[in-house]
MIDOSE-1310 file (N, C-alpha, C; in nm, 2 decimals, decimal comma, always signed):
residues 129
xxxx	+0,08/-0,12/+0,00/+0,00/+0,00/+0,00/+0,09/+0,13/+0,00; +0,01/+0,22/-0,05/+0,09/+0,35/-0,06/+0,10/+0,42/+0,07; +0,21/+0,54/+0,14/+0,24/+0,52/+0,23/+0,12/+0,62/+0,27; +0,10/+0,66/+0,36/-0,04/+0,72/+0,43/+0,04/+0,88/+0,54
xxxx	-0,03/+1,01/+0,46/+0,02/+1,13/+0,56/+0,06/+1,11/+0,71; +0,09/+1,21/+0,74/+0,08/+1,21/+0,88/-0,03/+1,22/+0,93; -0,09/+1,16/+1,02/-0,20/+1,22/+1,10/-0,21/+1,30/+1,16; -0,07/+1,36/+1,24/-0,06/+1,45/+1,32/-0,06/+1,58/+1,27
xxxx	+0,02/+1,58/+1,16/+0,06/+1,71/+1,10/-0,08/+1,80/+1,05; -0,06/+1,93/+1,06/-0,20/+1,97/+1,03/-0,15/+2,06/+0,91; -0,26/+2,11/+0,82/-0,28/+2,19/+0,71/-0,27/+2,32/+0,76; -0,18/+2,42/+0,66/-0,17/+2,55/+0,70/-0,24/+2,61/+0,61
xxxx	-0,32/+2,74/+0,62/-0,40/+2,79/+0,57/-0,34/+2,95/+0,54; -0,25/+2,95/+0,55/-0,14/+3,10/+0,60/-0,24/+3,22/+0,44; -0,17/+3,13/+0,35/-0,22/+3,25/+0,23/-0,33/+3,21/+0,16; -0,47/+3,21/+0,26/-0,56/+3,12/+0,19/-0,64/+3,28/+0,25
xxxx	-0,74/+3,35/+0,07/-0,78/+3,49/+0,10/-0,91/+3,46/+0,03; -0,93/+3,33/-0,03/-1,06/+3,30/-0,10/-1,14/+3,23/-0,02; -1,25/+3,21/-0,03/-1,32/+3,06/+0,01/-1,44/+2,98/-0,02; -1,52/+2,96/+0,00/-1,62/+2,91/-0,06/-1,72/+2,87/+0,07
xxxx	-1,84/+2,94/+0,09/-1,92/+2,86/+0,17/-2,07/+2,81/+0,11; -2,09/+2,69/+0,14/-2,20/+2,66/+0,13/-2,32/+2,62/+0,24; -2,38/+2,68/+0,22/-2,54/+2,69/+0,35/-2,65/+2,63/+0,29; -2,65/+2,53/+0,38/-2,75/+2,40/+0,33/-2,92/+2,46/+0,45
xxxx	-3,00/+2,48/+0,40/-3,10/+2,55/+0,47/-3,21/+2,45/+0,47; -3,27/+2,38/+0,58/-3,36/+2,30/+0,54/-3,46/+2,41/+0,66; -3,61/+2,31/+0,68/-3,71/+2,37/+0,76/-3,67/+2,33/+0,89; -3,60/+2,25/+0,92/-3,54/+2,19/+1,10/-3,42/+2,25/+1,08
xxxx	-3,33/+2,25/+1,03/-3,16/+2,28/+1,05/-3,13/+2,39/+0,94; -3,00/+2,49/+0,99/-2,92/+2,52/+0,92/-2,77/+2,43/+0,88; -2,70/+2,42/+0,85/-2,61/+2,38/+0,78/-2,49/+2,49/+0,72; -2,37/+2,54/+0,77/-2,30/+2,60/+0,69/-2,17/+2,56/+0,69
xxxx	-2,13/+2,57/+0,57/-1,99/+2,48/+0,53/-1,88/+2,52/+0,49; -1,73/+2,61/+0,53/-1,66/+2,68/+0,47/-1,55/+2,60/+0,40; -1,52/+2,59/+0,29/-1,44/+2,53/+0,22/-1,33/+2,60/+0,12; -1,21/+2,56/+0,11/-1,14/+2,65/+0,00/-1,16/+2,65/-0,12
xxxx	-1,12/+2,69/-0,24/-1,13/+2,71/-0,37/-1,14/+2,56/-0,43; -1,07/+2,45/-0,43/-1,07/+2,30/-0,47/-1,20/+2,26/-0,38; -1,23/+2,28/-0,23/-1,36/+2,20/-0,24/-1,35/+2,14/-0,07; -1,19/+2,17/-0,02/-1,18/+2,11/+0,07/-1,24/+2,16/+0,24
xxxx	-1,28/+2,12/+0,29/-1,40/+2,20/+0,41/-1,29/+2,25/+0,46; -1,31/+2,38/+0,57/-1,17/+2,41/+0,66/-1,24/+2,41/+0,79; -1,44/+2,44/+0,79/-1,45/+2,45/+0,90/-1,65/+2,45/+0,88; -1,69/+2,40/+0,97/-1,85/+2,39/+0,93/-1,92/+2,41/+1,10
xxxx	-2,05/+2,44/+1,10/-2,10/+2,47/+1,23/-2,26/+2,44/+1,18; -2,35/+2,42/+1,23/-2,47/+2,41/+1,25/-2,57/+2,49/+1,36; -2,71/+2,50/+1,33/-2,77/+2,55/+1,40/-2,79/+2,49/+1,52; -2,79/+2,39/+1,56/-2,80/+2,22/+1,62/-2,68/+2,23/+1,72
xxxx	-2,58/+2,27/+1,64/-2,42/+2,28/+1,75/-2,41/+2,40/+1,80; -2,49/+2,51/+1,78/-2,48/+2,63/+1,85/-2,54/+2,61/+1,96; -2,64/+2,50/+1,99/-2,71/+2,48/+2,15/-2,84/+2,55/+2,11; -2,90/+2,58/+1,98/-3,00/+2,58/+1,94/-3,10/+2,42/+1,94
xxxx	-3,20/+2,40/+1,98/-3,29/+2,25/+2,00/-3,40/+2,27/+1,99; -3,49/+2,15/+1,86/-3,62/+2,14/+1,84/-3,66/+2,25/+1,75; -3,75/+2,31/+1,73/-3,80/+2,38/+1,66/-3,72/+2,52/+1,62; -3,64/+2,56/+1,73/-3,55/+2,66/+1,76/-3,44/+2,65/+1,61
xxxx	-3,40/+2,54/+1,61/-3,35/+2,50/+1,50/-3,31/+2,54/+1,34; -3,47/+2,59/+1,34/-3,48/+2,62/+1,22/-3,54/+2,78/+1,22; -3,48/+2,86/+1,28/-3,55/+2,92/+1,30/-3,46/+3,05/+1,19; -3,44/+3,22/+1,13/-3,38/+3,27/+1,06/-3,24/+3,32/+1,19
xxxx	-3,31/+3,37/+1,32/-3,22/+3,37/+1,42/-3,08/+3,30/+1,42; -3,11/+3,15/+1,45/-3,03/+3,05/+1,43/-2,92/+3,07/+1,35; -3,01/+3,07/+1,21/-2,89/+3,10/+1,10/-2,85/+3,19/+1,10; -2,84/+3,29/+1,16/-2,77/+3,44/+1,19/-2,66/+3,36/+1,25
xxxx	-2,69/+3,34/+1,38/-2,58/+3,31/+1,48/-2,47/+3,19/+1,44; -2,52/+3,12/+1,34/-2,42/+3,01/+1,30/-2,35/+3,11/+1,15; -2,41/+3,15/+1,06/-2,32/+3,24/+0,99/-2,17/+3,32/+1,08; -2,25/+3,37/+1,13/-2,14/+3,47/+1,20/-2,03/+3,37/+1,31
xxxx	-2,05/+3,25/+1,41/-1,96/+3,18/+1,39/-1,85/+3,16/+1,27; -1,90/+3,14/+1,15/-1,83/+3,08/+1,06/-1,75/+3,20/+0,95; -1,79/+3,30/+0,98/-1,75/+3,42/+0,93/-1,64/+3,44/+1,02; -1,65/+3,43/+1,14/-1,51/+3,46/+1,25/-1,40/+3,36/+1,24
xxxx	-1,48/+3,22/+1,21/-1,36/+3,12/+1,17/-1,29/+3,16/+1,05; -1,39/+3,17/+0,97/-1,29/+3,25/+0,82/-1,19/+3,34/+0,80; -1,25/+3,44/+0,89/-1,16/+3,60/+0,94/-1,03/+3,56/+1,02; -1,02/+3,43/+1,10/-0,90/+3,37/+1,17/-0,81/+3,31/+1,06
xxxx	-0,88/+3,27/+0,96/-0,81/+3,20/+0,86/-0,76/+3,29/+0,76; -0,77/+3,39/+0,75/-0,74/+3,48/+0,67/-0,80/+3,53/+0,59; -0,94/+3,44/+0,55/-1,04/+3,47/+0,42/-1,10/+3,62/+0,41; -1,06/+3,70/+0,33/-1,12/+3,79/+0,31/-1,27/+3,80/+0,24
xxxx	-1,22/+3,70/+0,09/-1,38/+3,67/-0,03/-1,42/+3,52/-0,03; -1,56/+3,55/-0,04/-1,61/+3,46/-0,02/-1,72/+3,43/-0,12; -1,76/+3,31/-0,20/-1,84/+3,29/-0,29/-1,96/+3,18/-0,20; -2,10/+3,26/-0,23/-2,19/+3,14/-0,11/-2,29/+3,07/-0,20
xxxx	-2,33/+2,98/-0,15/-2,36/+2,85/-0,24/-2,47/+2,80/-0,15; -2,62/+2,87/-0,19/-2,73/+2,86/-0,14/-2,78/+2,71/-0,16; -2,84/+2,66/-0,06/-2,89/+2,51/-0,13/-3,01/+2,48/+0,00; -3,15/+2,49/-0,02/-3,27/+2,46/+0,05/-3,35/+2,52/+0,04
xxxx	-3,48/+2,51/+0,10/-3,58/+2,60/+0,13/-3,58/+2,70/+0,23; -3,50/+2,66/+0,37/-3,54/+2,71/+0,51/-3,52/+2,86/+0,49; -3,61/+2,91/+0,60/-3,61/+3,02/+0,64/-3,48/+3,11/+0,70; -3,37/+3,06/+0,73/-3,25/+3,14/+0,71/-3,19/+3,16/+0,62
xxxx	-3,22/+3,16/+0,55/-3,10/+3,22/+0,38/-3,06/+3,34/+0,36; -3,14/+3,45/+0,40/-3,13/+3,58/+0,34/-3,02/+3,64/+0,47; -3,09/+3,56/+0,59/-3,03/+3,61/+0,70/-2,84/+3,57/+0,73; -2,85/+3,43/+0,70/-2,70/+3,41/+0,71/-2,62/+3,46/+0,60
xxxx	-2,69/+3,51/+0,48/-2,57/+3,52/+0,39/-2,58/+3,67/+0,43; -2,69/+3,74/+0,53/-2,64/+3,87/+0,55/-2,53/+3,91/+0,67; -2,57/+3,81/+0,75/-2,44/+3,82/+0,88/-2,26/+3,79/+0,81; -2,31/+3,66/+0,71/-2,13/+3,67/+0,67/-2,10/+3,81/+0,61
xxxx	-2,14/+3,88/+0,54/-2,13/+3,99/+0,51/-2,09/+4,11/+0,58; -2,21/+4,08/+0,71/-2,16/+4,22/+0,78/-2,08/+4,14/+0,89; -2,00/+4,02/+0,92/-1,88/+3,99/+0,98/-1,75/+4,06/+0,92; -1,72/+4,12/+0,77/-1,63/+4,17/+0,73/-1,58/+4,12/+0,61
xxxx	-1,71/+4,00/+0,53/-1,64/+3,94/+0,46/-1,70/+3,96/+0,33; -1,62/+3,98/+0,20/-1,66/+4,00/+0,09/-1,73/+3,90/+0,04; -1,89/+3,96/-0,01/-1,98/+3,85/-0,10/-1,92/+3,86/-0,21; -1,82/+3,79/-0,33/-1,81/+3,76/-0,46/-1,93/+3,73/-0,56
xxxx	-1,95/+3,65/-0,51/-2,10/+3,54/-0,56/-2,19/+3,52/-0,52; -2,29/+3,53/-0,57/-2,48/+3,44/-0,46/-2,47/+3,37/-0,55; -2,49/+3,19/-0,49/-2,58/+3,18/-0,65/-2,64/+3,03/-0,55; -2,77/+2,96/-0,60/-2,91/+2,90/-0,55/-2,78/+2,75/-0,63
xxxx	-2,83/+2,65/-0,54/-2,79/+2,55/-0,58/-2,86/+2,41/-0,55; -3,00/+2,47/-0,56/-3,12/+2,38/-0,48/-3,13/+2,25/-0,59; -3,10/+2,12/-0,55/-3,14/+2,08/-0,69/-3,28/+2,09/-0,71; -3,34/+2,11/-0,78/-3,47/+2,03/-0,88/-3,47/+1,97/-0,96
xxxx	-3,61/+1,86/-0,96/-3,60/+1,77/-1,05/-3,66/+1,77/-1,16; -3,64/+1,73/-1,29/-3,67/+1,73/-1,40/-3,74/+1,68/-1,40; -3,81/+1,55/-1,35/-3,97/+1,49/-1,36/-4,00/+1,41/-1,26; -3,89/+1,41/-1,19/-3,89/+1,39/-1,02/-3,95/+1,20/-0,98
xxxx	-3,98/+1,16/-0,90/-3,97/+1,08/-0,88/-4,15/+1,03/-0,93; -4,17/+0,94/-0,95/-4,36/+0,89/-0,96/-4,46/+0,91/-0,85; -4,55/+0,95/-0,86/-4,61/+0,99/-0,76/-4,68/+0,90/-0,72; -4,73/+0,89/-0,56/-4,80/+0,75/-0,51/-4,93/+0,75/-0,63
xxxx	-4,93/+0,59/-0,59/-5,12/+0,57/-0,65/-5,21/+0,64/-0,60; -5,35/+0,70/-0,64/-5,41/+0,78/-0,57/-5,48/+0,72/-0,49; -5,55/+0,75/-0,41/-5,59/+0,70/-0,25/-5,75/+0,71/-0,34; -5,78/+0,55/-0,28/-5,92/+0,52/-0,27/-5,98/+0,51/-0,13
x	-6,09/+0,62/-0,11/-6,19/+0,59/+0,00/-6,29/+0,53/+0,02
């Protein structure tokens, strides 16, 4: 087998000024994901790990408070721009991509990355009463 990294050694992020986040928004959870330019995560947080629970969850609040976590992780990392990569329905979207923003960090990009389906899956048989 080929020989395998270190485990110990960690990745340095010194001249990393781009980044990429994606915010997965459902109706129970936020989801946000900071990743570099290839794709690789450097740091992610949820509404769920903020000590947000239950209904609270999903709430636009939430995704405020987990954006701006993740905007401060980025700001430690150096990231000044940032390209964000919308993907759900939930009711935080407008809100977290507005906190990373006003954390200090350049919006580059918006762009929706919800899939939809082209004819989507078959729908049940219809219900006989």
């Amino acid at each position: 087998p080929a020989a395998r990294p270190q485990s110990g050694a960690k990745k340095s992020w010194k001249g990393l000024t781009y980044a990429k986040v994606y915010i997965q928004c459902s109706f129970n959870n936020t989801i946000i994901s900071l990743a570099d330019d290839r794709g690789d995560v450097l740091a992610w947080a949820s509404a769920g790990g903020n000590g947000f629970r239950g209904t609270k969850k999903g709430t636009p609040f939430a995704a405020g408070v987990t954006a701006t976590k993740i905007a401060r992780r980025a700001l430690e990392l150096g990231v000044k721009q940032i390209s964000v990569f919308l993907k759900g329905p939930g009711p935080g979207r407008e809100t977290a991509v507005r906190n990373l923003a006003n954390a200090g960090l350049i919006v580059v990009s918006l762009k929706d990355v919800t899939p939809l389906p082209h004819n989507g899956c078959r729908p049940p048989k219809a219900r006989r009463v």
